[in-house]
C-alpha positions as CSV (number, residue, x, y, z in Angstrom):
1,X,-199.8,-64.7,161.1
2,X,-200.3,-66.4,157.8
3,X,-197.8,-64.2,156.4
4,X,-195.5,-64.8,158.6
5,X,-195.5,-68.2,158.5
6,X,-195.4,-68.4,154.1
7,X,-192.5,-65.9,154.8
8,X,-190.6,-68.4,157.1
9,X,-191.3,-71.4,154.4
10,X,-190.1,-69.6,151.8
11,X,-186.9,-68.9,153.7
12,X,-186.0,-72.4,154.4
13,X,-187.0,-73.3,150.7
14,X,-184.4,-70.5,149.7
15,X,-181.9,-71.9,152.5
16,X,-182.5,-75.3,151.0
17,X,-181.7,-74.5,147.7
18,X,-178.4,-72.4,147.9
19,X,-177.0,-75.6,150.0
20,X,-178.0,-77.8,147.0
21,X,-176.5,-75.2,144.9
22,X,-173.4,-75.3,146.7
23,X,-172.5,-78.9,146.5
24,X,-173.2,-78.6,143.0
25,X,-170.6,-76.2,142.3
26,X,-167.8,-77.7,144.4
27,X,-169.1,-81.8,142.7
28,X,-168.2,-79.8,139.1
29,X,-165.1,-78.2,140.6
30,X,-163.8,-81.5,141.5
31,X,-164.4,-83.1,138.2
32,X,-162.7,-80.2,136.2
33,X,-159.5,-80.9,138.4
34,X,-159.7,-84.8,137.5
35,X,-160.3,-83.0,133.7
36,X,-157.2,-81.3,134.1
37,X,-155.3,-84.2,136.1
38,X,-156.2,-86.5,133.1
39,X,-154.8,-84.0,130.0
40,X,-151.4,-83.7,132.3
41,X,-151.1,-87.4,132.6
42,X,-152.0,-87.7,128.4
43,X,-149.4,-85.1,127.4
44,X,-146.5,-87.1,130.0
45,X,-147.6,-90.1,127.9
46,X,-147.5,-88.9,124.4
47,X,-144.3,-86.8,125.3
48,X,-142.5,-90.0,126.3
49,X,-143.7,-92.0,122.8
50,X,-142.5,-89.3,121.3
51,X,-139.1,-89.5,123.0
52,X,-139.1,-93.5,122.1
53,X,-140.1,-93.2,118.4
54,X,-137.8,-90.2,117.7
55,X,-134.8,-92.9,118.2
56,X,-133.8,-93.9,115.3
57,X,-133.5,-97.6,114.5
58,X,-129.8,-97.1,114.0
59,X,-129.4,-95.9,117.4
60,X,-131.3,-99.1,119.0
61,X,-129.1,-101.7,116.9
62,X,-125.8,-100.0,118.0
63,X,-126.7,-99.7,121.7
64,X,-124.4,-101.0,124.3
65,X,-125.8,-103.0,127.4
66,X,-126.5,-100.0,129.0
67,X,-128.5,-97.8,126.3
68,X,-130.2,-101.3,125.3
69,X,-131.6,-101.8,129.2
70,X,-132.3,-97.9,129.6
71,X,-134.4,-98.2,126.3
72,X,-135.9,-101.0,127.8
73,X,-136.9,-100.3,130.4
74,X,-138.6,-96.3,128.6
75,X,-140.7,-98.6,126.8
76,X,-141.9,-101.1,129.8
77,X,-143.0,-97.7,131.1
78,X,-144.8,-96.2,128.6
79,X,-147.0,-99.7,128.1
80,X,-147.2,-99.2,132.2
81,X,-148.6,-96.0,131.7
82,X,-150.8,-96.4,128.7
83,X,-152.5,-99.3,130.8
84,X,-152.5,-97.1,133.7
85,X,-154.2,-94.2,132.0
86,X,-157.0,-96.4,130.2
87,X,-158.2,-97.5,133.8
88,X,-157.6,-93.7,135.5
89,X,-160.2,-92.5,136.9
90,X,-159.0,-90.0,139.9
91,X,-156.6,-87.7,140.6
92,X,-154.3,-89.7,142.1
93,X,-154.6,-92.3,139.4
94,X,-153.4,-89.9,137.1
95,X,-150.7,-88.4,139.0
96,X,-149.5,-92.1,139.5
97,X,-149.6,-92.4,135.6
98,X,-147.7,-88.9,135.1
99,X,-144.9,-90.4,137.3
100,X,-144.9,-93.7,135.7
101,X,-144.4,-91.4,132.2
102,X,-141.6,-89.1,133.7
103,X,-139.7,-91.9,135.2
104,X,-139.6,-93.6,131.6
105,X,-138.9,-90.2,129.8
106,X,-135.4,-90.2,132.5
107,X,-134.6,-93.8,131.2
108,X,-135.2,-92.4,127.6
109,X,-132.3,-89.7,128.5
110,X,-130.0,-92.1,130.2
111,X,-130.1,-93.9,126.6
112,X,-129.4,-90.7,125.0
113,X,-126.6,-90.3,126.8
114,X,-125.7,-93.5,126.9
115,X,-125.7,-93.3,122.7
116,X,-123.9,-90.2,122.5
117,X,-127.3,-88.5,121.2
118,X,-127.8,-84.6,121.7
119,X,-130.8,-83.1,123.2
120,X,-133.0,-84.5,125.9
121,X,-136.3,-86.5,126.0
122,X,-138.5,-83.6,126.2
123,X,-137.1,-81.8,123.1
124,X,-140.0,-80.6,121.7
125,X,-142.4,-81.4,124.0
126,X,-145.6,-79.3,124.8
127,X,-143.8,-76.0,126.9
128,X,-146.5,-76.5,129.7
129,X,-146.0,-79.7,131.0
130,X,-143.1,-79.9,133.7
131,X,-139.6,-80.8,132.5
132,X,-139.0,-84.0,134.4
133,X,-136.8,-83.5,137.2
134,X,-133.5,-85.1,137.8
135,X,-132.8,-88.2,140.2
C-alpha cells in the first residue's frame, strides 16, 4: 500500500512539472517572436534613414513642391518610427513601427521620382527584409 501510494505522488509531482515545463517553453517562444518582430521593425527603420541620407543635398535644394512635401513627409515618418520603436514593446507595436517605416520609404520613392533620381528607396537595403509594396 505504501508503495502504491509514493508511486501515485510521484506521478502527479512528474505531471506537475512537465506542465510547468510547458508554459515555459511556449513564455520563451513568444519572446523570441517579439525578438524577431523587433530586428524587422530596426532594419525598416535604418533602411528608410538610409534612403533619406543617400539624397544628396543638391537634390533637396532643387526639389519642386512635390519632391520637397514627399521628402517631408519620409522624414516626419522616420522620427514617427524611431519614437515608435524606443517605446515598442509587443508584436504588434513593432509591426505598427515597420508600417510607419515602409510607408515613409514609399514617400522617399515618390521624391525619387519626383527628382528624376534612378533606383528605388530600398537600393541596397538588407535582401531579407520585404520590399515595400506599392499603393
Amino acid at each position: 500500500m505504501g508503495f502504491m501510494l509514493a508511486l501515485a505522488a510521484l506521478l502527479i509531482v512528474g505531471a506537475m512539472v512537465g506542465v510547468v515545463a510547458q508554459r515555459r517553453s511556449r513564455r520563451s517562444a513568444a519572446t523570441l517572436s517579439d525578438l524577431d518582430a523587433e530586428a524587422e521593425a530596426n532594419g525598416w527603420l535604418v533602411r528608410l534613414g538610409g534612403s533619406l541620407s543617400g539624397l544628396d543635398v543638391r537634390a533637396w535644394a532643387r526639389a519642386d513642391e512635390n519632391a520637397a512635401q514627399s521628402l517631408t513627409h519620409a522624414a516626419a515618418h522616420h522620427r514617427t518610427a524611431r519614437a515608435q520603436l524606443a517605446s515598442a514593446r509587443t508584436s504588434a507595436e513593432y509591426a505598427a513601427v515597420s508600417r510607419t517605416a515602409a510607408e515613409g520609404l514609399r514617400h522617399v520613392e515618390d521624391a525619387r521620382a519626383a527628382l528624376g533620381i534612378a533606383g528605388d528607396a530600398a537600393a541596397g537595403a538588407d535582401p531579407r527584409l520585404p520590399v515595400p509594396t506599392p499603393r
